[in-house]
Gaussian input, Z-matrix of N, CA and C with variables (Angstrom, degrees):
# hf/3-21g

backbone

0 1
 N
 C     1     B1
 C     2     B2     1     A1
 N     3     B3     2     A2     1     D1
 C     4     B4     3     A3     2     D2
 C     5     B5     4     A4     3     D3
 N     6     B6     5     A5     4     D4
 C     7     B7     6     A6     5     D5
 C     8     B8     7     A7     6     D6
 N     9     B9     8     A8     7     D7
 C    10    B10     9     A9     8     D8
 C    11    B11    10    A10     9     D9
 N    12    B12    11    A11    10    D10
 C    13    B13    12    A12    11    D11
 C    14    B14    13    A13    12    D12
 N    15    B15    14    A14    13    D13
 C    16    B16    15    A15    14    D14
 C    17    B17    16    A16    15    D15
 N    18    B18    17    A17    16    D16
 C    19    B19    18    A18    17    D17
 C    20    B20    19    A19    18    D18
 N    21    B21    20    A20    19    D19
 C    22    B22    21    A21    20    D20
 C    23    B23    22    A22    21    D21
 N    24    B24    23    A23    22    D22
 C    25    B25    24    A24    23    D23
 C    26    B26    25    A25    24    D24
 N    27    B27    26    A26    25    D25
 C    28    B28    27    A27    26    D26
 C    29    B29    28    A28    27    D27
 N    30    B30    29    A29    28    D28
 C    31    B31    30    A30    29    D29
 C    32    B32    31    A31    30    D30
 N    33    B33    32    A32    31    D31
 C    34    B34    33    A33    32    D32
 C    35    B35    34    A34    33    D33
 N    36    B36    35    A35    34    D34
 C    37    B37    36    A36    35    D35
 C    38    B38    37    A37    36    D36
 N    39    B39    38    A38    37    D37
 C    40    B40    39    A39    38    D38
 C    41    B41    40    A40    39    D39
 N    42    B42    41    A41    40    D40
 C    43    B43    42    A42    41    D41
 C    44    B44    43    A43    42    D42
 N    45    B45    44    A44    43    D43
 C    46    B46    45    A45    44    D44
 C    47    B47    46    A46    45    D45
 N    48    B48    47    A47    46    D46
 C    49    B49    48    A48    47    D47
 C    50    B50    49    A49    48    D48
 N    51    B51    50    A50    49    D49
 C    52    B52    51    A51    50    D50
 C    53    B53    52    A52    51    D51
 N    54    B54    53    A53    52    D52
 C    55    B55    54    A54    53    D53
 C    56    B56    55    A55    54    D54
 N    57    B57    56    A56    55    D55
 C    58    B58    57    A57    56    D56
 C    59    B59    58    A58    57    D57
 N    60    B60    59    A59    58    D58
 C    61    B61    60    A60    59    D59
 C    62    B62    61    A61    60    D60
 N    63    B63    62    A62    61    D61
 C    64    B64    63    A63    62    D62
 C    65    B65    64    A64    63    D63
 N    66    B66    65    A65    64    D64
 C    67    B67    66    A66    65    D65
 C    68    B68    67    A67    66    D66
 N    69    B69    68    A68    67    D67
 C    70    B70    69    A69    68    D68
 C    71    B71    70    A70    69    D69
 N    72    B72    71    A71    70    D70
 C    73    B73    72    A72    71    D71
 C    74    B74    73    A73    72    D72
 N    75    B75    74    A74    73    D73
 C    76    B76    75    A75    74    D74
 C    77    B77    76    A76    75    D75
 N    78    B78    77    A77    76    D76
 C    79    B79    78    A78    77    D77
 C    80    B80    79    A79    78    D78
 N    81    B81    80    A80    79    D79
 C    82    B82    81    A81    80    D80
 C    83    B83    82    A82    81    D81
 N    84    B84    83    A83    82    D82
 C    85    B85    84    A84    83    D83
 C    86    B86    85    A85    84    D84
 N    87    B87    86    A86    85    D85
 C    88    B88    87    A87    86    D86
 C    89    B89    88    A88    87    D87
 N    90    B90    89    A89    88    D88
 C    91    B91    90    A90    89    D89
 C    92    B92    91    A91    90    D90
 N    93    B93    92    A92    91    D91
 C    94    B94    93    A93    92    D92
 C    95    B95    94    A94    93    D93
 N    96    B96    95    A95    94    D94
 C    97    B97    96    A96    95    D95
 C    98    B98    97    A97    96    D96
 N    99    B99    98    A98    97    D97
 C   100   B100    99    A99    98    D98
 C   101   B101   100   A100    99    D99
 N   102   B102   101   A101   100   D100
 C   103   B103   102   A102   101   D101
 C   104   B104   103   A103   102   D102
 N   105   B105   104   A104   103   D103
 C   106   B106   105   A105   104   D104
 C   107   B107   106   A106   105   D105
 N   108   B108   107   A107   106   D106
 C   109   B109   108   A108   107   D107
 C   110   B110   109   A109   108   D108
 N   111   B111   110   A110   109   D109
 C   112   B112   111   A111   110   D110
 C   113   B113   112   A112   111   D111
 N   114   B114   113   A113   112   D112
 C   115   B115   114   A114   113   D113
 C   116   B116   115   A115   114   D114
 N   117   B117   116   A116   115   D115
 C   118   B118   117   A117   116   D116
 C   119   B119   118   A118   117   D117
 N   120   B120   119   A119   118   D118
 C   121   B121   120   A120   119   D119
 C   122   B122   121   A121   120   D120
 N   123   B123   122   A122   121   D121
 C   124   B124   123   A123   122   D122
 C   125   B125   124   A124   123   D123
 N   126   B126   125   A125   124   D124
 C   127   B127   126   A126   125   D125
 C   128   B128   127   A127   126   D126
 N   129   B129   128   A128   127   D127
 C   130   B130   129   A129   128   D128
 C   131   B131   130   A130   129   D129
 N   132   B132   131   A131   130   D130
 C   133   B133   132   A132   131   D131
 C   134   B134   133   A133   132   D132
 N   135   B135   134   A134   133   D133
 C   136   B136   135   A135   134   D134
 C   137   B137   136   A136   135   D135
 N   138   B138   137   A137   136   D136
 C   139   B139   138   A138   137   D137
 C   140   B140   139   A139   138   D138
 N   141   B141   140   A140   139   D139
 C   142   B142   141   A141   140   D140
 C   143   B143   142   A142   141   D141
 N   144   B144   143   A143   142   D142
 C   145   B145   144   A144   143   D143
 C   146   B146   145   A145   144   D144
 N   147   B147   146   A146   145   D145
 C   148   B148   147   A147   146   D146
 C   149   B149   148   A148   147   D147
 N   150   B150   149   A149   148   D148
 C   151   B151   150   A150   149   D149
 C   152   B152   151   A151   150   D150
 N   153   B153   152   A152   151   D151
 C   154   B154   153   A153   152   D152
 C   155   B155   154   A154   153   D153
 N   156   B156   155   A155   154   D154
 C   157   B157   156   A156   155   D155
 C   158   B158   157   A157   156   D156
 N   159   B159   158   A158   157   D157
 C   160   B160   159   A159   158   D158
 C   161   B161   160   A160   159   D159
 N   162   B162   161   A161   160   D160
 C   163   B163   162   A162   161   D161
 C   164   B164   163   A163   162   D162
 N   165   B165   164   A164   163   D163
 C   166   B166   165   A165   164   D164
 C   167   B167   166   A166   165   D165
 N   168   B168   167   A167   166   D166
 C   169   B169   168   A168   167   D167
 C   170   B170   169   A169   168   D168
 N   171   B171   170   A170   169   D169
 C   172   B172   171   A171   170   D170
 C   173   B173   172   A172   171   D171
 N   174   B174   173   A173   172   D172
 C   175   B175   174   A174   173   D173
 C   176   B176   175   A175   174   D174
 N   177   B177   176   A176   175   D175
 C   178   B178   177   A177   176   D176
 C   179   B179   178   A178   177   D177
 N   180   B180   179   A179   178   D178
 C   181   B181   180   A180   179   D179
 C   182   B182   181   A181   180   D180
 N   183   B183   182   A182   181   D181
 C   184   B184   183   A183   182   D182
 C   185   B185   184   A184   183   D183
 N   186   B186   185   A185   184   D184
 C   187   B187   186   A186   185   D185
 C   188   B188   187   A187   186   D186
 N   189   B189   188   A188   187   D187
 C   190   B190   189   A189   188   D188
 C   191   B191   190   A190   189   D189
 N   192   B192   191   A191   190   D190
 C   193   B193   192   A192   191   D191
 C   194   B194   193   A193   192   D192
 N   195   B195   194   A194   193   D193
 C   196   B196   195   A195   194   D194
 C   197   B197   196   A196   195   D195
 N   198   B198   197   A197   196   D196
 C   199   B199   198   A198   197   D197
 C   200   B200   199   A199   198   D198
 N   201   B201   200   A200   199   D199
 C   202   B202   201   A201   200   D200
 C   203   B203   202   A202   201   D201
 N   204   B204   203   A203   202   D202
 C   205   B205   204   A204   203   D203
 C   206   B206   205   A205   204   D204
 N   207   B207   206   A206   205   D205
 C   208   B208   207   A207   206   D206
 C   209   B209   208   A208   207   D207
 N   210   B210   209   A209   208   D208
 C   211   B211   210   A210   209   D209
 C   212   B212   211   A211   210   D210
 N   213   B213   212   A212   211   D211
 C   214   B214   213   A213   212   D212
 C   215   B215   214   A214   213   D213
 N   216   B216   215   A215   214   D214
 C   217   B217   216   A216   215   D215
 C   218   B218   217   A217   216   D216
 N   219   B219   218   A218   217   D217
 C   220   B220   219   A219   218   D218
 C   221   B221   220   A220   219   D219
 N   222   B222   221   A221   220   D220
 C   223   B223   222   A222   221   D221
 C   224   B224   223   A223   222   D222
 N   225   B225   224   A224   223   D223
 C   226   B226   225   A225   224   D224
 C   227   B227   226   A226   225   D225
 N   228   B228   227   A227   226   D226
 C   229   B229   228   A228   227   D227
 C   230   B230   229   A229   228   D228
 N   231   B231   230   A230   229   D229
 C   232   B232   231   A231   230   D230
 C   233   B233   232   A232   231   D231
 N   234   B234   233   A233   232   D232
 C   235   B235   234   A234   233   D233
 C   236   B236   235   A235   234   D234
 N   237   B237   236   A236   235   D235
 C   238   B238   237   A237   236   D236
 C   239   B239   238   A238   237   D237
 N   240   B240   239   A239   238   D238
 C   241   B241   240   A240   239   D239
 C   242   B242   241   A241   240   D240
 N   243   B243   242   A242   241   D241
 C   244   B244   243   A243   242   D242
 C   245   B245   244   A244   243   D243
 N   246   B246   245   A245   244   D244
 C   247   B247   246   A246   245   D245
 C   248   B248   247   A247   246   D246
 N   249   B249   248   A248   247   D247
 C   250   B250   249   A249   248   D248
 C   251   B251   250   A250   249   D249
 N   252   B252   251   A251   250   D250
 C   253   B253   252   A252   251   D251
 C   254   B254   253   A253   252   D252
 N   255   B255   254   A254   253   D253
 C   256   B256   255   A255   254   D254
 C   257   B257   256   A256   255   D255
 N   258   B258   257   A257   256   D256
 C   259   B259   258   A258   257   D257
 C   260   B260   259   A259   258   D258
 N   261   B261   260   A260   259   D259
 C   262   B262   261   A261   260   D260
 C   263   B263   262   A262   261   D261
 N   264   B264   263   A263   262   D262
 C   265   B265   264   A264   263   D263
 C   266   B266   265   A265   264   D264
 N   267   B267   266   A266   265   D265
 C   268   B268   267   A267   266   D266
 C   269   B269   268   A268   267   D267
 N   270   B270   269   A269   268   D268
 C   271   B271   270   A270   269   D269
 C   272   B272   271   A271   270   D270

   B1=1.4461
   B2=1.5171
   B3=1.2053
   B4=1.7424
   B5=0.9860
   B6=1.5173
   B7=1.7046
   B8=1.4874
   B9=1.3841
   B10=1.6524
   B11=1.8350
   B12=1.5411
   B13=1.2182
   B14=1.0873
   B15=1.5632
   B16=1.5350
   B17=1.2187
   B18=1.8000
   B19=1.1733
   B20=1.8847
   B21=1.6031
   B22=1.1373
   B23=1.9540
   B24=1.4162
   B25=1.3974
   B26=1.7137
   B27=1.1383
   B28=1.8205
   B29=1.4755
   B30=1.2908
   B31=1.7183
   B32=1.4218
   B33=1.6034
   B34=1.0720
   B35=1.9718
   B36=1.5585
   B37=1.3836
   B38=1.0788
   B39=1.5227
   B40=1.5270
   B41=1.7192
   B42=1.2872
   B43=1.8195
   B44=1.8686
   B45=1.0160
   B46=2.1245
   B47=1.4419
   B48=1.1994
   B49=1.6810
   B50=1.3902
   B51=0.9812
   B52=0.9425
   B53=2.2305
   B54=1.1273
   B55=1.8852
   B56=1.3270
   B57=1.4074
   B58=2.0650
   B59=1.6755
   B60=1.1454
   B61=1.4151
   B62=1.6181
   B63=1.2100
   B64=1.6353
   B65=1.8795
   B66=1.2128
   B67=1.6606
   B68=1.2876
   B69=1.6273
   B70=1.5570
   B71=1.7531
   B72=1.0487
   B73=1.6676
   B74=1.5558
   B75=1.5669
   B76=1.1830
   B77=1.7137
   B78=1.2875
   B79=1.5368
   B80=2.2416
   B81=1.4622
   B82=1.7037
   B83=1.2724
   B84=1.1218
   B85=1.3446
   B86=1.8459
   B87=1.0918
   B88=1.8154
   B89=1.7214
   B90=1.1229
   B91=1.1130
   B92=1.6828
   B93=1.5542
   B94=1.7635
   B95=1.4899
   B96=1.2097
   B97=1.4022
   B98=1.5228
   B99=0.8847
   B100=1.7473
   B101=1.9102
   B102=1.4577
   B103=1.6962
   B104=1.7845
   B105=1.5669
   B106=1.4771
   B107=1.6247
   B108=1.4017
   B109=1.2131
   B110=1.6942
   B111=1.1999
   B112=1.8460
   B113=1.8360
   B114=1.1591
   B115=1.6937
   B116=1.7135
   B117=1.0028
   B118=1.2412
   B119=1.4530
   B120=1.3800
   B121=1.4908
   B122=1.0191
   B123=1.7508
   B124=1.3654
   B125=1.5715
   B126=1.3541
   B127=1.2246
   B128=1.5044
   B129=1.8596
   B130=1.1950
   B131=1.7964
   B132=1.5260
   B133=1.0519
   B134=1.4373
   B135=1.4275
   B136=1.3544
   B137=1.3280
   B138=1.7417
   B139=1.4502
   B140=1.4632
   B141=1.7023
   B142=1.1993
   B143=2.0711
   B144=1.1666
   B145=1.3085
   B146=1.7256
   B147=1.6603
   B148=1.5680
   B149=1.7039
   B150=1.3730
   B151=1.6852
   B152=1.8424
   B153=1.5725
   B154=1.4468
   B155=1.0847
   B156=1.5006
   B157=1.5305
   B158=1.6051
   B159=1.4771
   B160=1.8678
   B161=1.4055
   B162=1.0271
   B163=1.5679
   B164=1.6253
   B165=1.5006
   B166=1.4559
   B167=1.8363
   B168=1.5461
   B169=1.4320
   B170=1.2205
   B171=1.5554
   B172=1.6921
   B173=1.3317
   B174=1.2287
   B175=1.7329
   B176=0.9272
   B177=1.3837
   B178=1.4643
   B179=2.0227
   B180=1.8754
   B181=1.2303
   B182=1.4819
   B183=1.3522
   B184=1.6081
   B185=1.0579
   B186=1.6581
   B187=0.9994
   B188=1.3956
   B189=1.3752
   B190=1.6405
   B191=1.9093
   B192=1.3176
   B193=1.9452
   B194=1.7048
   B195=1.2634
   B196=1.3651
   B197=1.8498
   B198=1.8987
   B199=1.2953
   B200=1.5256
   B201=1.6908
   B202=1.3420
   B203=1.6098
   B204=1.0019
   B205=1.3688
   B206=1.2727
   B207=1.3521
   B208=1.6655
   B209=1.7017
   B210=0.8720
   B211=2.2366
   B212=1.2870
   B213=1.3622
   B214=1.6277
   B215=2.0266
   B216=1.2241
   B217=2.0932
   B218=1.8997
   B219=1.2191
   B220=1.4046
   B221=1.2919
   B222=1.0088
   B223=1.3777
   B224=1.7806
   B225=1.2306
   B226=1.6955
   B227=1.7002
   B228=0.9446
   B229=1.1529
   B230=1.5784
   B231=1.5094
   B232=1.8462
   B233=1.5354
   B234=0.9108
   B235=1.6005
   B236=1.7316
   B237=1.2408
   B238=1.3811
   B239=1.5668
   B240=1.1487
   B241=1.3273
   B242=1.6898
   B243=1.7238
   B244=1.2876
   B245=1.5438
   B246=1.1638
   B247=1.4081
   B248=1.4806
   B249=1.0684
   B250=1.5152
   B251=1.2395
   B252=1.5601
   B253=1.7554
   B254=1.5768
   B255=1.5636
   B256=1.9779
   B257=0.9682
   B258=1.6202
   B259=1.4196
   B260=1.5704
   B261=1.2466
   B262=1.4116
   B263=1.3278
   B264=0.7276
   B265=1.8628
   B266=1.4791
   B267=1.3651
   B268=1.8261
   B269=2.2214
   B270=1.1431
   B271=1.8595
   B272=1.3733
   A1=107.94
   A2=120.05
   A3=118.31
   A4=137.40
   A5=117.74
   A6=119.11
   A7=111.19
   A8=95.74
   A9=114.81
   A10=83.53
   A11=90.67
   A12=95.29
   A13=116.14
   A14=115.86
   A15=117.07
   A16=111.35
   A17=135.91
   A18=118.92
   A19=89.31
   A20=110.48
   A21=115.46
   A22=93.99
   A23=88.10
   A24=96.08
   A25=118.84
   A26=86.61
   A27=100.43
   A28=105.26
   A29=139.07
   A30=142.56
   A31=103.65
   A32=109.17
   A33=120.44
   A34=103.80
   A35=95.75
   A36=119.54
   A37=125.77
   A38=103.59
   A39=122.81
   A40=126.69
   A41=113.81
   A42=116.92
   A43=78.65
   A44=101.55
   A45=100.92
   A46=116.33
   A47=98.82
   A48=102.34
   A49=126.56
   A50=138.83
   A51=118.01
   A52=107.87
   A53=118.60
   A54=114.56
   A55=99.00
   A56=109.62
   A57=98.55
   A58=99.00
   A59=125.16
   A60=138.74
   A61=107.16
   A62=82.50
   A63=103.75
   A64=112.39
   A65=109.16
   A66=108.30
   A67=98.65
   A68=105.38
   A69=112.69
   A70=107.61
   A71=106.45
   A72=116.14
   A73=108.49
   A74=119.41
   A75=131.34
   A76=87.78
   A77=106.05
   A78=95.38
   A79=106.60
   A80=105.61
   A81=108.20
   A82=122.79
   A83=117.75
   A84=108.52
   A85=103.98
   A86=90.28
   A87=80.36
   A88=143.33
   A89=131.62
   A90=112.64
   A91=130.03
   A92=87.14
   A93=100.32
   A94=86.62
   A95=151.72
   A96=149.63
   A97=109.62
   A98=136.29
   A99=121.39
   A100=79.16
   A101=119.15
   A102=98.04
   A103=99.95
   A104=109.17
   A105=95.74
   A106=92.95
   A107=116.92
   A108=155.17
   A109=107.69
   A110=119.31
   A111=110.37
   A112=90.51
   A113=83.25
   A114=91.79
   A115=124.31
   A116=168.73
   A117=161.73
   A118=94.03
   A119=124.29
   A120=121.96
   A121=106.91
   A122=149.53
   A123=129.29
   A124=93.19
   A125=109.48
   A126=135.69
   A127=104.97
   A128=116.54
   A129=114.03
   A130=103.51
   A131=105.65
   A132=137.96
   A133=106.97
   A134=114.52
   A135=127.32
   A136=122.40
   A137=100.51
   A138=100.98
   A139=135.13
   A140=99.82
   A141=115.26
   A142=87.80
   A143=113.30
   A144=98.36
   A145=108.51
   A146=110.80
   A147=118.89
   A148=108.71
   A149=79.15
   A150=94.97
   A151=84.91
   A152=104.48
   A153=100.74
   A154=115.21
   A155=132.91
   A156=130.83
   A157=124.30
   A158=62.36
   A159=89.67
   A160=110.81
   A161=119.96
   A162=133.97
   A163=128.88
   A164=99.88
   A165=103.10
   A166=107.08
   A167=105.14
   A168=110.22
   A169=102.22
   A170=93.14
   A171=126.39
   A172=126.42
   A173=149.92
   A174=125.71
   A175=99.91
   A176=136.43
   A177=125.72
   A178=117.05
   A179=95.27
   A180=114.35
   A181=92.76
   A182=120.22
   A183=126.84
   A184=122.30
   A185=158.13
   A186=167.01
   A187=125.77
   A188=134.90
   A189=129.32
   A190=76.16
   A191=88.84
   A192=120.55
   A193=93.34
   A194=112.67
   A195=115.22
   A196=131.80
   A197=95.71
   A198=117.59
   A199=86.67
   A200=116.29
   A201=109.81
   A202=121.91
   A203=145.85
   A204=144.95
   A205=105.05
   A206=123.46
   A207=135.46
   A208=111.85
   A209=103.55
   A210=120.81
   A211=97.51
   A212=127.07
   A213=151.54
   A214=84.01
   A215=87.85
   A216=110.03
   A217=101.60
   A218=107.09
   A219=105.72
   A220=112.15
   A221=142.24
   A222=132.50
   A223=121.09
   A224=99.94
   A225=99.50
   A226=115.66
   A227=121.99
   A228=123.10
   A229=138.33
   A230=112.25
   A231=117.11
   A232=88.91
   A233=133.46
   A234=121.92
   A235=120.26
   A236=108.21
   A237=126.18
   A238=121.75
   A239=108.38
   A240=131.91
   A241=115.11
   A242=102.97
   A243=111.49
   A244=111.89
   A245=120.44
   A246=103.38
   A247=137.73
   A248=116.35
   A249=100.09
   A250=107.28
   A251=99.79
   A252=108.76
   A253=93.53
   A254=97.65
   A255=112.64
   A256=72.61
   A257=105.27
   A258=116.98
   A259=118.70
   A260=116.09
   A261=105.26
   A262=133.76
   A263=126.92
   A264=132.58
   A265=108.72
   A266=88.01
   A267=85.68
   A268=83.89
   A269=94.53
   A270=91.43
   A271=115.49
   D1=119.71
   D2=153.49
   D3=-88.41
   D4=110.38
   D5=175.00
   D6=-98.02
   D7=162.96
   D8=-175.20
   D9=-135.24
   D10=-171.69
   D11=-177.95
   D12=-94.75
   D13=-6.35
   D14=173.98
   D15=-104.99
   D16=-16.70
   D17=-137.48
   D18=-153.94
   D19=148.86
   D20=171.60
   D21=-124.80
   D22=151.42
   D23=174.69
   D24=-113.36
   D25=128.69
   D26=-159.88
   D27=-106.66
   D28=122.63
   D29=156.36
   D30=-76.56
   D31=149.02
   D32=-177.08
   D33=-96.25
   D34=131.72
   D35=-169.78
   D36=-90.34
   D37=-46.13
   D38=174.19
   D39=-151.55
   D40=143.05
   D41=-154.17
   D42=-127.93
   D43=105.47
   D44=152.92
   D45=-130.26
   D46=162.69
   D47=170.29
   D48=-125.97
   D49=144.91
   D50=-167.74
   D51=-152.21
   D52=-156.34
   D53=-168.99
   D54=28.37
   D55=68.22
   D56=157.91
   D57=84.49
   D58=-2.09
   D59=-167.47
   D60=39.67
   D61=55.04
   D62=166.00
   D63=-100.29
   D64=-22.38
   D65=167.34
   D66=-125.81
   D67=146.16
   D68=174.41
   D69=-118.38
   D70=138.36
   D71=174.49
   D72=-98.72
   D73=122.97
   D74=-168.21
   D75=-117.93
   D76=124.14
   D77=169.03
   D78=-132.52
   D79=110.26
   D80=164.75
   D81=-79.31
   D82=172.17
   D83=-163.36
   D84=-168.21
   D85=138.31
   D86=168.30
   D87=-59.10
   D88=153.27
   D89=-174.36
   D90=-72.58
   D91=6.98
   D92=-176.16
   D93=-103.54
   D94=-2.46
   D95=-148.61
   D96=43.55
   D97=33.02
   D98=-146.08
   D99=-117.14
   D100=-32.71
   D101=-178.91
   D102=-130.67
   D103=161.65
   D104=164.30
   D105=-149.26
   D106=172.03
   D107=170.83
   D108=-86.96
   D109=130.00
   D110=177.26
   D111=-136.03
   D112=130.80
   D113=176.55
   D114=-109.61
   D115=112.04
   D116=-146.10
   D117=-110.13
   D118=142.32
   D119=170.31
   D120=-143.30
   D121=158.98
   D122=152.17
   D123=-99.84
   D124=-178.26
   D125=-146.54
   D126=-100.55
   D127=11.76
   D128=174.16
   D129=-95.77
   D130=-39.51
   D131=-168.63
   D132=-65.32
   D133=-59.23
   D134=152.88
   D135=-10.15
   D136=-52.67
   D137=-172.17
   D138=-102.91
   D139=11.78
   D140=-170.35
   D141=-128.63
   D142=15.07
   D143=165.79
   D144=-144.66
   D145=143.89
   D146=-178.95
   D147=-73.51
   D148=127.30
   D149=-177.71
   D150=-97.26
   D151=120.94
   D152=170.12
   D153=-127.84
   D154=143.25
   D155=151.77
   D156=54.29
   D157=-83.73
   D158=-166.59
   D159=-156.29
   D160=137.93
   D161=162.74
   D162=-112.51
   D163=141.83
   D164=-174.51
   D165=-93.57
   D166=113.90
   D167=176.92
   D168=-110.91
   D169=173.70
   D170=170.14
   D171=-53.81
   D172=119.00
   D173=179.81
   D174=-56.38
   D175=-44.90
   D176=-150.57
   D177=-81.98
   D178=3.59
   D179=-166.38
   D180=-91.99
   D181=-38.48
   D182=-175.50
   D183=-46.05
   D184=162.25
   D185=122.64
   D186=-91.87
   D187=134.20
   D188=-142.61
   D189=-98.17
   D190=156.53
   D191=178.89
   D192=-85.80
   D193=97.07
   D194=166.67
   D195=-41.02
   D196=-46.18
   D197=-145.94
   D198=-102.71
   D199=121.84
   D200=159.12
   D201=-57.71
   D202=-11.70
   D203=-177.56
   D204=-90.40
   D205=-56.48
   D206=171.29
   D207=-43.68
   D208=-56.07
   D209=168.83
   D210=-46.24
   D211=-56.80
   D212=-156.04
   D213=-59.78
   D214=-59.73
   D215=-163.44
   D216=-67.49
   D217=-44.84
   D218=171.95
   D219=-81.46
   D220=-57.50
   D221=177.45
   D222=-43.88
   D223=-32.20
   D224=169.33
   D225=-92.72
   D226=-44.25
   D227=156.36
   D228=-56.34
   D229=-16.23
   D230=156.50
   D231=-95.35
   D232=-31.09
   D233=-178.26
   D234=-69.92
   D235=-12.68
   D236=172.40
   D237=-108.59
   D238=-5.68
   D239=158.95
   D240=-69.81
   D241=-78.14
   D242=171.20
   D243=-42.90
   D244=-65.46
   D245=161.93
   D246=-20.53
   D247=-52.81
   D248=-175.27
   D249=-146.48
   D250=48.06
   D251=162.75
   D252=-154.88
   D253=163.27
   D254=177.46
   D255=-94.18
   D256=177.85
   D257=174.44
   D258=-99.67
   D259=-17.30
   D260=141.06
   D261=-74.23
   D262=35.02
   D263=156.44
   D264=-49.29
   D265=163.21
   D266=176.50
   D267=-121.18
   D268=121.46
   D269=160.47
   D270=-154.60

């Protein structure tokens, strides 16, 4: 994970859709799983904006991973991200 003093860098963990998959839930997360970012998008928005990698957020934007199993699921999954993507990727 890289911090600055303004910014944490989050991999994206999980992409769903859901109402008719007319909104999509993008949720990043740290590479310890311990915080993530959840984004709501609809599917117009979706398509006129780059879903990348990873993004650099706010701490104060984060929300802590409640569920030890879920932390367990994000933490390997932004960790398999960082691996074998920059974080500007487009995926």
């Amino acid at each position: 994970m890289t911090e600055s003093e303004a910014t944490v860098q989050c991999w994206l963990v999980e992409r769903s859709s859901f109402g008719d998959e007319r909104m999509v839930t993008l949720v990043y997360a740290t590479t310890d799983g311990e915080r993530q970012l959840t984004k709501q998008l609809s599917t117009n928005l979706l398509m006129r904006t780059a879903v990348t990698a990873a993004k650099d957020v706010e701490p104060e934007r984060l929300t802590p991973v409640e569920e030890p199993e879920t932390r367990e699921r994000y933490a390997t999954e932004a960790q398999r991200m960082a691996d074998t993507h920059d974080p500007d990727d487009e995926v």
